[in-house]
C-alpha positions as CSV (number, residue, x, y, z in Angstrom):
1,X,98.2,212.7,105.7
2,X,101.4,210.5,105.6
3,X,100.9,207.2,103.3
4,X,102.0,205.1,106.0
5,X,99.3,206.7,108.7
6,X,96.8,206.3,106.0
7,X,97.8,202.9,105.6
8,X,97.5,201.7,109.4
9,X,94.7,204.3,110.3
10,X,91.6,202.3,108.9
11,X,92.9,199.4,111.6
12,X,93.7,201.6,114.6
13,X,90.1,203.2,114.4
14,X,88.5,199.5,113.8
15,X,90.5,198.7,117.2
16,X,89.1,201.5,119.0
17,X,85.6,200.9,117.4
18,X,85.1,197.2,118.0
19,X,84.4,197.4,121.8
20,X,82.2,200.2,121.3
21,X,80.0,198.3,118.4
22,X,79.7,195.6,121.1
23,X,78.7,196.6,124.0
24,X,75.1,197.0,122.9
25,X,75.3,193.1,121.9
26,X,77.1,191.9,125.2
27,X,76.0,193.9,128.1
28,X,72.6,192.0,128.7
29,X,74.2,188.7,127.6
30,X,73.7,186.3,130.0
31,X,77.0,184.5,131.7
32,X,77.0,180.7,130.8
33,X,80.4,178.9,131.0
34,X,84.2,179.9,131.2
35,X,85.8,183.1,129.6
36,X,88.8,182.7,128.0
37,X,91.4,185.5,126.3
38,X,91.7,186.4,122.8
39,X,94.3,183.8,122.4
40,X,92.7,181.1,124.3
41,X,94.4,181.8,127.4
42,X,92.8,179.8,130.5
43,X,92.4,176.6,128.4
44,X,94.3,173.5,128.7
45,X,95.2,171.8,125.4
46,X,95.9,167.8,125.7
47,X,99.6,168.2,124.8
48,X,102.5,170.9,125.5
49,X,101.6,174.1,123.3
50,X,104.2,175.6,121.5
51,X,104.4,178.8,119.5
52,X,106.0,180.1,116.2
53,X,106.8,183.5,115.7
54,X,106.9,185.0,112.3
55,X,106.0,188.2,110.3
56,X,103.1,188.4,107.7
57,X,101.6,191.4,105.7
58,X,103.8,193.6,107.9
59,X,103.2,192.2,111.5
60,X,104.5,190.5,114.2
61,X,102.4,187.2,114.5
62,X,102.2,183.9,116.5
63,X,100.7,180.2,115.6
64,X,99.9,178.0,118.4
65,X,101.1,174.8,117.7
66,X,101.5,171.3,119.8
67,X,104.5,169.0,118.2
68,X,103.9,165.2,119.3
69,X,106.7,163.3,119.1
70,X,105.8,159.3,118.3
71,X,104.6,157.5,121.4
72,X,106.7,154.0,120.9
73,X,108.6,153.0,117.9
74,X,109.2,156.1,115.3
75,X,107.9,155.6,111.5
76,X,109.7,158.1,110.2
77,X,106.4,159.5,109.0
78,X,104.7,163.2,110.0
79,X,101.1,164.4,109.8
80,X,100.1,167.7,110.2
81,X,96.5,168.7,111.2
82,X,94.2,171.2,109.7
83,X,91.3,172.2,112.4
84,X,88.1,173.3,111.0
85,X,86.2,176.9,111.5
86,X,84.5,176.2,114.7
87,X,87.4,173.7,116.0
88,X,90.7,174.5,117.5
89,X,93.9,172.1,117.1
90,X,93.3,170.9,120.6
91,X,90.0,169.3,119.2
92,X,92.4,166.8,117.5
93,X,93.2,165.1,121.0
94,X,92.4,161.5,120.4
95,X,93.3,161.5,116.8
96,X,97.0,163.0,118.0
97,X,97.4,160.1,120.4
98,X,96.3,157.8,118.0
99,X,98.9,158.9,115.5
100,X,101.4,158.9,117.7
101,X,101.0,155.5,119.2
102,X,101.1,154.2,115.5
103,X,104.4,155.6,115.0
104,X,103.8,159.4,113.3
105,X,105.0,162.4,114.6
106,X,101.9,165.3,115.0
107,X,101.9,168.4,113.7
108,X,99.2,170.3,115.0
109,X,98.4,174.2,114.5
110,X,96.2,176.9,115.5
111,X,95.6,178.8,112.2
112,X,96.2,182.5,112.3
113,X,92.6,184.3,113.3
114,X,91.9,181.0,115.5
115,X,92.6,179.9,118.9
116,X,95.5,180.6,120.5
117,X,97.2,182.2,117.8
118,X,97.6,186.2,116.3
119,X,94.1,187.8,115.8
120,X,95.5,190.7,114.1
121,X,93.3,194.0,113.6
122,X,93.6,193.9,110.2
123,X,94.4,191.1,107.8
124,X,93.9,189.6,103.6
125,X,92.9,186.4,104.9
126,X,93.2,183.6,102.0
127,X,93.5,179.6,102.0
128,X,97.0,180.8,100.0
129,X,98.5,183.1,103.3
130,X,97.5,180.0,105.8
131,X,98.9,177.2,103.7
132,X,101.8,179.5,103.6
133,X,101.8,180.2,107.3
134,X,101.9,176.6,108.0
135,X,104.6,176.1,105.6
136,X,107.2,178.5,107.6
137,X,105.9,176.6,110.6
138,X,107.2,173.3,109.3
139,X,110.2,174.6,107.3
140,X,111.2,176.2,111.1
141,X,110.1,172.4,112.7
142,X,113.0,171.0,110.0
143,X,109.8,168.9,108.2
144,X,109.9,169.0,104.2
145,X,107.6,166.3,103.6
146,X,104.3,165.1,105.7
147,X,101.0,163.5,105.4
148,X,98.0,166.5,105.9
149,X,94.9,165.6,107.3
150,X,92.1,168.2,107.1
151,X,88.9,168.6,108.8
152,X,85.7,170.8,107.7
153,X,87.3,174.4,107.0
154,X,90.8,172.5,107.6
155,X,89.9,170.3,104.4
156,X,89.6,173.5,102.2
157,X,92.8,174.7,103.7
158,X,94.6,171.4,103.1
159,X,93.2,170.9,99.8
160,X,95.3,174.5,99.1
161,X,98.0,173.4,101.0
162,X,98.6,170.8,98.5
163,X,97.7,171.9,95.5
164,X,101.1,175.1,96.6
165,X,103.1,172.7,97.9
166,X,102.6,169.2,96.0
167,X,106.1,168.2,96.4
168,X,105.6,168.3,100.1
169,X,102.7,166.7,100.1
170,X,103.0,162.6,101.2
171,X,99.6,162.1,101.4
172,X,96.3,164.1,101.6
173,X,93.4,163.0,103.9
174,X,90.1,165.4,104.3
175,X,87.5,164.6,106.7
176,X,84.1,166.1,106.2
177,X,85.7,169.0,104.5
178,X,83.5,171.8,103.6
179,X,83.8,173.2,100.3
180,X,82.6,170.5,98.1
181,X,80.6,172.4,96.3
182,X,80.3,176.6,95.5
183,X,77.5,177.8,97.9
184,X,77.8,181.6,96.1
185,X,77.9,180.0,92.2
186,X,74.3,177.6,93.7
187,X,72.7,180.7,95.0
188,X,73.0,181.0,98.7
189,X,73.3,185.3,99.0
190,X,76.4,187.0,99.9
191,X,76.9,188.1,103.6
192,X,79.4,191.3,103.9
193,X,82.1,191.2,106.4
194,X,80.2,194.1,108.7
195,X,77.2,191.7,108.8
196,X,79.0,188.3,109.9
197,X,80.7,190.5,112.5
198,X,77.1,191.5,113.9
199,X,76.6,188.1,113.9
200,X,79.7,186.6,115.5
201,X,79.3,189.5,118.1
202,X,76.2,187.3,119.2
203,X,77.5,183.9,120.2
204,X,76.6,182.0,122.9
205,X,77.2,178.3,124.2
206,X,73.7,177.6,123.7
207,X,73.4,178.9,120.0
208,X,76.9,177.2,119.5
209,X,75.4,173.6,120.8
210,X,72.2,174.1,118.9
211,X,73.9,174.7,116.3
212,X,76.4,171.7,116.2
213,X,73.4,169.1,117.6
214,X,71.7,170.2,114.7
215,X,73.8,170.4,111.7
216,X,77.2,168.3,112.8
217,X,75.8,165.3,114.7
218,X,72.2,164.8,112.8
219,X,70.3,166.1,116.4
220,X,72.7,163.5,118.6
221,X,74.6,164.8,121.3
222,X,77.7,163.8,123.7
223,X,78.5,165.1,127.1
224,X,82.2,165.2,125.7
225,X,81.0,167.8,123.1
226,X,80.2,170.3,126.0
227,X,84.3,171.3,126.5
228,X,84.6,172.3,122.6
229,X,81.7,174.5,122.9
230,X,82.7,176.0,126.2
231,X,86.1,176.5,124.3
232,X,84.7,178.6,121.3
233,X,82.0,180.4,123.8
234,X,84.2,181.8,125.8
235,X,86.7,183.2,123.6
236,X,83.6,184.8,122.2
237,X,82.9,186.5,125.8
238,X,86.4,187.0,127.0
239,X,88.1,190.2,126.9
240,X,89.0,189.9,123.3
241,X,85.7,189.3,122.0
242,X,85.9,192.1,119.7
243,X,89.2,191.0,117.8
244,X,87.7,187.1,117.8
245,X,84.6,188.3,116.2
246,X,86.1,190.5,114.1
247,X,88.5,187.8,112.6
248,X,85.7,185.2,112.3
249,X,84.1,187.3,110.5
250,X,86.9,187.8,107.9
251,X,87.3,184.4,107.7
252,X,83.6,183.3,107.1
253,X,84.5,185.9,104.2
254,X,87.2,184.1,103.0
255,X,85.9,180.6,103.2
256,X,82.8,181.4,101.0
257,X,84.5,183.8,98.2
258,X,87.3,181.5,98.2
259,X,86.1,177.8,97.0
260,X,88.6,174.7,96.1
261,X,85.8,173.1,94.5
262,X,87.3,173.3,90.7
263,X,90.8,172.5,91.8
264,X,89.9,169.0,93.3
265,X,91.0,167.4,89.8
266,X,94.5,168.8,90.3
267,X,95.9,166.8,93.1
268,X,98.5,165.4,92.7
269,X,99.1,162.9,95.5
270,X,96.9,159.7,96.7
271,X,93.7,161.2,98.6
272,X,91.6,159.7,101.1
273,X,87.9,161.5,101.7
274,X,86.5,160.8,104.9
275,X,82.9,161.2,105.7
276,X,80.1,161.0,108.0
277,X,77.1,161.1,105.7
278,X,74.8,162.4,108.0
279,X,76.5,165.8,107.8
280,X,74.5,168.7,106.9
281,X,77.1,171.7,107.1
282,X,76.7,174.4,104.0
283,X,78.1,178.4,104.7
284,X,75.6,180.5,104.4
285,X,72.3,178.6,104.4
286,X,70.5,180.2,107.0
287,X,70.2,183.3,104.2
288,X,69.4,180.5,101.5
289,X,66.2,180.7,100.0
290,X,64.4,177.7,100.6
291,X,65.1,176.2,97.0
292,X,69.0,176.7,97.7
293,X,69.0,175.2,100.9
294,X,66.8,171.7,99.7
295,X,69.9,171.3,97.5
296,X,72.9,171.8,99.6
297,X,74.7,170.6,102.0
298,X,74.1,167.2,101.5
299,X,77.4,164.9,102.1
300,X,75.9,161.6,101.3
301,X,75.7,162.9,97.9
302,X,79.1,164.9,98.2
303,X,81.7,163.3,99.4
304,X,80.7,160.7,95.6
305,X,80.5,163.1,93.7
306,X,83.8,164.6,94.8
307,X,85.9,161.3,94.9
308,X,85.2,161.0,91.4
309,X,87.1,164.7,90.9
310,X,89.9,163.9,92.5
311,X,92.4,161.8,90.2
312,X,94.0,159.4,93.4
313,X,91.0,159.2,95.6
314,X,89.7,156.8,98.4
315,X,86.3,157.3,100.0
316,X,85.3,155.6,103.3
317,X,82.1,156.7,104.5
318,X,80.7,156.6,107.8
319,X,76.8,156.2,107.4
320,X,74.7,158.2,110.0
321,X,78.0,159.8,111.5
322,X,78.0,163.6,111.0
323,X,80.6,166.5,110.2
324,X,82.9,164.8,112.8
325,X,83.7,161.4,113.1
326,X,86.9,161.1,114.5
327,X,84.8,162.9,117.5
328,X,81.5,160.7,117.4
329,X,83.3,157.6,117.8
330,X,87.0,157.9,117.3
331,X,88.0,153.8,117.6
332,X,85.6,153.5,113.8
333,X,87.8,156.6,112.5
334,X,90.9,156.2,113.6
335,X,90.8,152.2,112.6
336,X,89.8,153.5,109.0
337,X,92.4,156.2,108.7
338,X,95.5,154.5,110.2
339,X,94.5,151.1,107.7
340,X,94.3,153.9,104.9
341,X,97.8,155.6,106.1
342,X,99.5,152.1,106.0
343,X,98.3,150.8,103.0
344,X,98.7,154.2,100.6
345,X,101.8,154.7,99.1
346,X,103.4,157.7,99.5
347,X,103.5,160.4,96.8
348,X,106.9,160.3,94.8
């Protein structure tokens, strides 16, 4: 066998293997809500989407991205928006017209693996290849220097994102980031890759909205919410199912083998921690014993302990708000971020 059909074989069989390793889990799955395609074809983002072509680990990819010019009087400024696991870019609606009206231009991508961009069949997923990713993306959009704001998975990935690229790094604002503390070094058990795909091969809006009532908003719940989960259900029942679950599953990989936790104390740049403290969100802790999960997980304790890591920090916390506060009530946040955005000078 050729080295270079030995190389591309293990992904060609995945592709043919993925719908077969499905059907079993779909075919008496009941139909609830909209299907979409594998890159979120069908669903309406809040602002013209874009997309940027590139090549990465020897394919042909595209990011979704929407570029939001300032509504009003310029600033000069960009901010670029990190989206978490189980949120697309579109999810950044109110806080991209809120940036925008104050003057910044938005930066806002789908994250290879998520949304409407590239789920390849095979791929090394790391915060390292995203942040690098997004870099090409804003190197091609003519930025060199922006604000990042990340939110729960996003956080990790801006967190990376500045520590590769300091120098083109303004300012770096997390909001209810996850990876504030090393679920595998506190116990919770590994999961392989093969078993998070069984698992994402299961998703359904009602397991996605129990979820997030549960663990994001403290058991609270907005009619509003309902679009986001019909957004991630039915790219897990469209026609590429298989490649959606097959890339969460990778990334779920990446996200817990991968923490920034012991890096926080090498930013550079001012930092601004956002957090609603109601939050309950820890990878893995459905396997955790019950010793591990009493202990994690719990961002009224984090998001201190944390600021104190981090050498130009700024914590503003939103009591009894969850793992998304610019979502829960956006007028609190986006008051809170834009006073912090003004007031911060700019790294030099």
């Amino acid at each position: 066998m050729s080295v270079t059909l030995s190389r591309w074989l293990p992904g060609l069989v995945l592709s043919a293997a993925l719908p077969l390793m499905a059907q079993a889990a779909t075919e008496t799955a009941p139909a609830e809500g909209p299907a979409y395609g594998p890159e979120l074809q069908g669903f309406q983002y809040p602002y013209t989407l874009k997309h940027f072509a590139f090549e990465s680990q020897g394919q042909k990819l595209q990011m979704g991205y929407m570029d939001v010019a300032a509504n009003g009087k310029a600033n000069g400024r960009t901010v670029v928006l990190m989206h978490g696991k189980n949120f697309c870019a579109a999810t950044w609606d109110s806080s991209i017209k809120a940036l925008s009206d104050a003057g910044y231009r938005v930066i806002a991508p789908d994250q290879i693996g998520f949304c409407t961009s590239s789920k390849p069949a095979h791929y090394q997923y790391s915060f390292q290849q995203l942040a690098t990713n997004t870099q090409q993306l804003l190197k091609a959009l003519g930025i060199q220097k922006a604000t990042v704001l990340g939110h729960s998975t996003g956080g990790m990935l801006a967190t990376r994102y500045a520590l590769l690229f300091p120098e083109q790094v303004d300012q770096l604002a997390m909001v209810n980031p996850i990876g504030l503390e090393d679920w595998k070094a506190l116990g919770v058990p590994y999961r392989t890759v093969d078993q998070w795909y069984q698992r994402e091969l299961k998703v359904t809006a009602k397991g996605i909205r129990d979820y997030e009532r549960t663990t994001y908003y403290d058991g609270r719940w907005k009619p509003e919410f309902d679009r986001w989960v019909d957004m991630l259900a039915g790219l897990s029942k469209g026609p590429g199912k298989t490649q959606v679950a097959w890339n969460s599953a990778l990334i779920y990989d990446m996200i817990f083998t991968q923490p920034v936790y012991y890096e926080f104390k090498d930013l550079k740049m001012p930092t601004l921690l956002l957090i609603g403290t109601s939050d309950t969100t820890a990878i893995g802790k459905d396997l955790a014993p019950p010793e591990v999960k009493a202990k994690i997980g719990h961002y009224e304790v984090l998001g201190k302990q944390v600021a104190k890591l981090i050498p130009q920090s700024t914590l503003i916390e939103f009591p009894g708000m969850g793992h998304a506060p610019q979502m829960e009530e956006p007028a609190k946040f986006h008051q809170a971020l834009l006073g912090w955005l003004g007031k911060t000078p700019s790294a030099p």
